[in-house]
N, C-alpha and C positions, 0 to 999 in steps of 0.2 A: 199373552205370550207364555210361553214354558221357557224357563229362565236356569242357567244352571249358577247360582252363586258359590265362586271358590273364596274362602275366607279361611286361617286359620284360628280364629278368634269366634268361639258359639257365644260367645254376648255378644260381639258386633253381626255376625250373622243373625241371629234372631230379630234384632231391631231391623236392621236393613230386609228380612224376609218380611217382618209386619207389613213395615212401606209399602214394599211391592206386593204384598197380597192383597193391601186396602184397595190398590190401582185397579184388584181384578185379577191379575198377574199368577200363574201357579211357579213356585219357586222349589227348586233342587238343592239342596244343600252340600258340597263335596268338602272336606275338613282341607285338603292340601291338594296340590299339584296333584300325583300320584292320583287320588281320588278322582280327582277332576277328568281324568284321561280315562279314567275306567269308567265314568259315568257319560265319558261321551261316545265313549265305542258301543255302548249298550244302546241311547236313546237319544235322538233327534233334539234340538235346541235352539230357537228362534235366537236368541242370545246368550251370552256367557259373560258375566262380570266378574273380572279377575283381579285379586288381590296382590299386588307387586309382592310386599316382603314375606314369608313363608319360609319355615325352615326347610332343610332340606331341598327340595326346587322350589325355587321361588317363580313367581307371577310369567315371567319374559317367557323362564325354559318351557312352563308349560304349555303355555300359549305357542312356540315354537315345534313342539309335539304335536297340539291337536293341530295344526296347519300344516306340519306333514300329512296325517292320518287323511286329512280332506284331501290331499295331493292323489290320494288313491280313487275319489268318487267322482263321477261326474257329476258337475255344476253345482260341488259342495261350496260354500262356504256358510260361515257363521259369524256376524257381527260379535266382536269380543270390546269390551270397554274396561278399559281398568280404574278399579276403584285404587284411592292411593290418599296420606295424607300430604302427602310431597312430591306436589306435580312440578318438578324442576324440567329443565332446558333439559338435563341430560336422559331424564327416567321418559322422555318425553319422545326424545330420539330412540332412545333403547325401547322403547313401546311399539314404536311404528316400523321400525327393522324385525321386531321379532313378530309379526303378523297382528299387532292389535290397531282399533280402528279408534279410539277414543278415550278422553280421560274423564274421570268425573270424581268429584271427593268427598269420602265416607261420609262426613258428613251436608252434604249438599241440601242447602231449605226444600222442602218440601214440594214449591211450584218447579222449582228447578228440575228434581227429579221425577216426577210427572212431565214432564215437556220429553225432557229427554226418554222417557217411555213410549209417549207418541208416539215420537221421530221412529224410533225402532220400532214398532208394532207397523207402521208404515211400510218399515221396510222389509217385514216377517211378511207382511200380506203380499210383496211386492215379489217377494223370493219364492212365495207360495207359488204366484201365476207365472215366474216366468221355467220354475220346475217342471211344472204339469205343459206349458208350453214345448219345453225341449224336451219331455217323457212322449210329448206326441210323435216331434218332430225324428225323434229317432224309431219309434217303433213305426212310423211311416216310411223311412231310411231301410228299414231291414225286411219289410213286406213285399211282395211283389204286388205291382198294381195290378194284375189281373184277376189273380186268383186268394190274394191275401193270405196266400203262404209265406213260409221264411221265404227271402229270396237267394241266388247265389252266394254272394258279399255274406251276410250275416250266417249262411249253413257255413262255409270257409271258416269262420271266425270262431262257432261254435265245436265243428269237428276239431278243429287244433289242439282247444282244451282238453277236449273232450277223449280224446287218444291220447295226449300226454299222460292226465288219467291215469286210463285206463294202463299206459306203459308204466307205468309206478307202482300201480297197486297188481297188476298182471289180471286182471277182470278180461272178462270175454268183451267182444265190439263186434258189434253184427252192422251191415250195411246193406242196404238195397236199390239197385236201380229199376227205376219201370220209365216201361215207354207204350204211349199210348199207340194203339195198332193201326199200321195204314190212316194214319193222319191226315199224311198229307191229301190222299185220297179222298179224304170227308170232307178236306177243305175245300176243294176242286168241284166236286158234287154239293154240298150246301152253302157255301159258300165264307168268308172269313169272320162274319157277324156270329153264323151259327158254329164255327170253328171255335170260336171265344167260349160262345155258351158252353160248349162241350167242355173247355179244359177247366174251365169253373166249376162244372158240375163232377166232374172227376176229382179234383182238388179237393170240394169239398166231401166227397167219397171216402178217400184217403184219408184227409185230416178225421174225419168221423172215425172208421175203420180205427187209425194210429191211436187217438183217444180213448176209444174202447177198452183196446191192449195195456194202455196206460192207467184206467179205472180199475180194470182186474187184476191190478197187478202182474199182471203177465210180463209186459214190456214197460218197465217202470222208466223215466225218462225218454223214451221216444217219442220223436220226433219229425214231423215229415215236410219237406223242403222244394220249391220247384228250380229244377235244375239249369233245364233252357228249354225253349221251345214246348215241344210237349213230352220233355223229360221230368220224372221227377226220381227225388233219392227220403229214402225212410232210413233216420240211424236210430241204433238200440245201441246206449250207450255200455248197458248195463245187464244183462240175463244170462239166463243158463241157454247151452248148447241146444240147439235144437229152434229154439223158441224163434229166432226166425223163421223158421219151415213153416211153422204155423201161423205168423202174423204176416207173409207173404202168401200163402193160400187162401187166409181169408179175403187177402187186396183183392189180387184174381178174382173170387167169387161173387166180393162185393159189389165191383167196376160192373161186373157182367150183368148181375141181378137188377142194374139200374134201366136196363132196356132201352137205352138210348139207340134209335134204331140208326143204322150205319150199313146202306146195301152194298156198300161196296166194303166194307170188310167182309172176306170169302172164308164161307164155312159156317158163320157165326151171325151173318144177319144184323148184329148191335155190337157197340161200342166196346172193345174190352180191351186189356192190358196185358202186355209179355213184363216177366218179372225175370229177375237175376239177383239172389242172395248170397252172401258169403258171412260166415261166423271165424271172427280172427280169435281162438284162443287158447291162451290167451294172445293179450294184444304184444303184438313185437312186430319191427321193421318199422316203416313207412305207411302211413296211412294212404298215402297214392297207390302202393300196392295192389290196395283192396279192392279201392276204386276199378283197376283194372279188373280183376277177377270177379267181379260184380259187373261191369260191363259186358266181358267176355259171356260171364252165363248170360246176362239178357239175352243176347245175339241167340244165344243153343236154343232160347227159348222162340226165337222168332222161327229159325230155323225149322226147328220141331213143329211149327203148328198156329204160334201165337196161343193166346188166353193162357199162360200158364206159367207157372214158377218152377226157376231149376235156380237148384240152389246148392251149395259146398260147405 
């Protein structure tokens, strides 16, 4: 386990680090409160053994800090055990109201604290699987099952922040709607199975395409999302003016070069996308705004022709 020991005392911190490093154990050492909280904002910690008396903030306060700080993570916590030589009724209560989970005393024989290490490395392994469990369980929550893009819920979630942002700092926010052409059409003609395959293959068109822009720096944080049906939406949270025109020309061109043939889209013979981009900058008003006027141009671009980007 990685262990963060809070002691104001470095000759009882050294002896109790030996302990636990013979266990195996990698140990952190913070001098006070204060310390302890800066060493937990930095670095992850299967446990924390806290020292009640300390000048300054003692044991309780700090332990009542880092259990705020976890208030902010998901499925944070950290077993905290306070070392103490006066484990009374009252420091006992004051322990378990202030977020700590157990007592244990400085000097504790040998087998004692060993056991008690077990018990915790149990629980480090336990908190391990049920992290990775719930780190699944929500990036399956924010995925769309078809095309394992972001889905509605999580772009919502994202854009919010993401234009506050951008309203604070007054940065540009680019936005893009595409919709896949005479859809419904393909569906009709090859039927719902192969309707699937298509928005998959397009999805993964897009997210390639959006990654690209993101590797070359060009559209650094963008990200591409599916909207409904066979809508999807691309945000740039972050570029200069312009730089949508061109990561919406390359969509268009990309969509189209996949040759997914589609006889019933007219003109075009295969599969391709109308686009509607808009560059808010910078950013002010309401982010549904933009929505609309990125809507609106996809529409210009149906209008016009399909396969193509109109953009503001």
């Amino acid at each position: 386990m990685k262990i963060l020991l809070v002691d104001d005392s470095r000759a009882m911190a050294m002896v109790t680090t030996a302990r636990l490093e013979s266990f195996g154990h990698e140990v952190v050492h913070a001098i006070d409160g204060p310390a302890a909280i800066a060493h937990f904002q930095q670095t992850p910690f299967d446990l924390i053994l806290m020292d009640i008396e300390m000048p300054g903030m003692n044991g309780f306060e700090a332990t009542t800090r880092i259990r705020a700080l976890e208030g902010n993570e998901l499925w944070a916590w950290t077993p905290i055990i306070f070392v103490t030589a006066t484990d009374t009724p009252t420091n006992l209560v004051t322990a378990i109201e202030a977020g700590g989970d157990d007592f244990i005393s400085k000097m504790a024989p040998e087998n004692v604290l060993q056991a008690k290490m077990k018990a915790m490395s149990r629980i480090a392994a336990m908190r391990s699987r049920l992290a990775q469990a719930n780190s699944r369980l929500q990036s399956q929550a924010n995925r769309d099952g078809l095309t394992g893009l972001l889905n509605r819920r999580a772009m919502d979630m994202q854009i919010d922040q993401l234009w506050e942002m951008a309203l604070a700092s007054g940065k540009a926010f680019s936005l893009m709607m595409i919709d896949v052409d005479n859809f419904k059409k393909y569906n009709d003609h090859y039927g719902h199975l192969a309707g699937d395959d298509c928005l998959r293959s397009v999805a993964n068109c897009l997210a390639h395409t959006v990654q690209q822009a993101n590797d070359d720096k060009v559209a650094p944080g963008a990200f591409v999302a599916r909207y409904g049906g066979e809508e999807f939406c691309v945000v740039i949270p972050d570029s200069a003016p312009g730089v949508h025109v061109g990561v919406g020309l390359a969509i268009v061109e990309a969509v189209a070069a996949l040759q997914l043939t589609h006889e019933k889209n007219a003109d075009w013979g295969v599969v391709t996308v109308s686009l509607g981009c808009v560059c808010a900058h910078p950013a002010s008003g309401a982010v549904g705004s933009l929505f609309r006027q990125a809507d609106t141009l996809l529409y210009k671009a149906k209008e016009a022709g399909r396969n193509r980007c109109e953009a503001a």
